[in-house]
N, C-alpha and C positions, 0 to 999 in steps of 0.2 A: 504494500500500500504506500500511498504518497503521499505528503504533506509540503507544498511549496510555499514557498513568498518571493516578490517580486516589486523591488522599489528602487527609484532615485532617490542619491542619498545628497545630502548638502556638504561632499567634504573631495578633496582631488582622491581619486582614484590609487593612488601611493601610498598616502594614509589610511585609506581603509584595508588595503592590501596588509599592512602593518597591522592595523587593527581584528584582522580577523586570526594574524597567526599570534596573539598577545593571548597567554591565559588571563592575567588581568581583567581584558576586556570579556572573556569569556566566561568569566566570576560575574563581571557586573551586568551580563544581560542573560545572566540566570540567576540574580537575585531580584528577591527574597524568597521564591519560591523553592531553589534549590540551589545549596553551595556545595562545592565540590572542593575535596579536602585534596591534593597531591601527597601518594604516597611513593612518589620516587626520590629517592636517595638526593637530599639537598632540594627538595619539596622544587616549586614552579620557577623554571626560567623566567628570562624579559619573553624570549620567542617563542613557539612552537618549532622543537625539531621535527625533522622526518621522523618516525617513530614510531613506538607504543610509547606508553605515557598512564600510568595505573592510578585512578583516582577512587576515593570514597566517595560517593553521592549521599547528600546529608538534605531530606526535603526541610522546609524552614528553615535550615540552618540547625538544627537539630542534630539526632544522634544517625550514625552512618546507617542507611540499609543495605548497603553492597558498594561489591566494590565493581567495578569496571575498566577496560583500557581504551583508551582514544588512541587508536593508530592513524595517526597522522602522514599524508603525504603530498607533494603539493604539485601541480601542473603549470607551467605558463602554454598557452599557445594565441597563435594569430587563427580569427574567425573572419568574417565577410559576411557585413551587414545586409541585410535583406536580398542573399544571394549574389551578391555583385560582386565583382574580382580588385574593382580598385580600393584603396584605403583600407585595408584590414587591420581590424581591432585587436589588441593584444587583450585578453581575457584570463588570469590567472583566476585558481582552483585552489580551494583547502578540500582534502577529501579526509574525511575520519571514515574507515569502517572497522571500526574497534566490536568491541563485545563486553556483554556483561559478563562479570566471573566469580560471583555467585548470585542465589536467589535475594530476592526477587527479579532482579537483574537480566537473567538469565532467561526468565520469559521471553525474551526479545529474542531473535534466531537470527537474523538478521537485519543487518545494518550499513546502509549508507548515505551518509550525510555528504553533504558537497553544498559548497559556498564558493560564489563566484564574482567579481569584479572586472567590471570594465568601464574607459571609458566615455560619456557625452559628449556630446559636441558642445556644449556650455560649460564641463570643465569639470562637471559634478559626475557620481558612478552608481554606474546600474546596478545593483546587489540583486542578486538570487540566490537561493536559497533553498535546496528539494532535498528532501528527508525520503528514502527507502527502505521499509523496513519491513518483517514478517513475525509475527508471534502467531503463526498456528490459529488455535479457531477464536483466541484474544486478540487476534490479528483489530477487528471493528473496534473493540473497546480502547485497546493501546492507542489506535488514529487518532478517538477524540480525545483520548490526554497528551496526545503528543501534537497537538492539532490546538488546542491550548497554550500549550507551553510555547509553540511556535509564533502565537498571535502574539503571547507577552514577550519571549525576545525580538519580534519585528519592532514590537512599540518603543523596547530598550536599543534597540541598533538603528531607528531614526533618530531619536531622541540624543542620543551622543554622540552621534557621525559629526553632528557639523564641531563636535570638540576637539575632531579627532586631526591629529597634527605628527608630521616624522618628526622621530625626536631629531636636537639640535646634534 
């Protein structure tokens, strides 16, 4: 099943690229609904590496229910907008298809998340954003919590895009 979103955001295209591989930003457009604890060795980078990357998922902020890996990897390529051959768009990808690794967690079978930037012609960046995933005959129930949770970080990754700045 699928869960997407799909918005211009008010920040250069560079920035948000930085902003989507920053655990940071990835803490605060999943709070307060859910904070996610890092339980790798020397807890959370500035970046997201290539990787696995093992976190506790704590709902409110709260006590862990599982833990999880976000495997992270990331794409650049050139697309061509509305089929056409000239001017092609550099469009970079964060793909996580990690997995839960214990229950409740674990419900989930699969998983792929993919976040993507590119940029306007006014200077601002297109964000997408499509969730894949399967949990068997919870598969309906998971969508609308996940389907949820995607509305509230869309609301949190407009809402701070236009903050969002390379560092100096």
């Amino acid at each position: 099943m699928r869960v997407l979103l799909k918005m211009v955001l008010d920040c250069e295209p560079d920035a948000a690229w930085h902003a989507l591989r920053s655990p940071a930003v990835f803490q605060q457009v999943s709070a307060p609904l859910v904070a996610f604890e890092s339980l790798d060795p020397g807890g959370y980078t500035d970046t997201w590496s290539d990787g696995e990357h093992r976190v506790a998922m704590k709902p409110l902020g709260l006590i862990a229910v599982g833990e999880q890996i976000i495997d992270i990897h990331t794409e650049e390529r050139l697309d061509h907008v509305h089929g056409r051959h000239e001017n092609p768009v550099l469009v970079r990808i964060v793909h996580d298809t990690g997995r839960g690794l214990t229950w409740p967690l674990t419900l989930t079978t699969s998983w792929h998340h993919r976040m993507a930037v590119s940029a306007q012609p006014d200077g601002r960046t297109l964000y997408r954003d499509q969730l894949e995933f399967s949990a068997g005959l919870l598969t309906p129930l998971m969508w609308v919590a996940y389907w949820g949770f995607w509305q509230w970080r869309g609301i949190a990754i407009r809402r701070l895009a236009a903050s969002w700045r390379l560092p100096a």
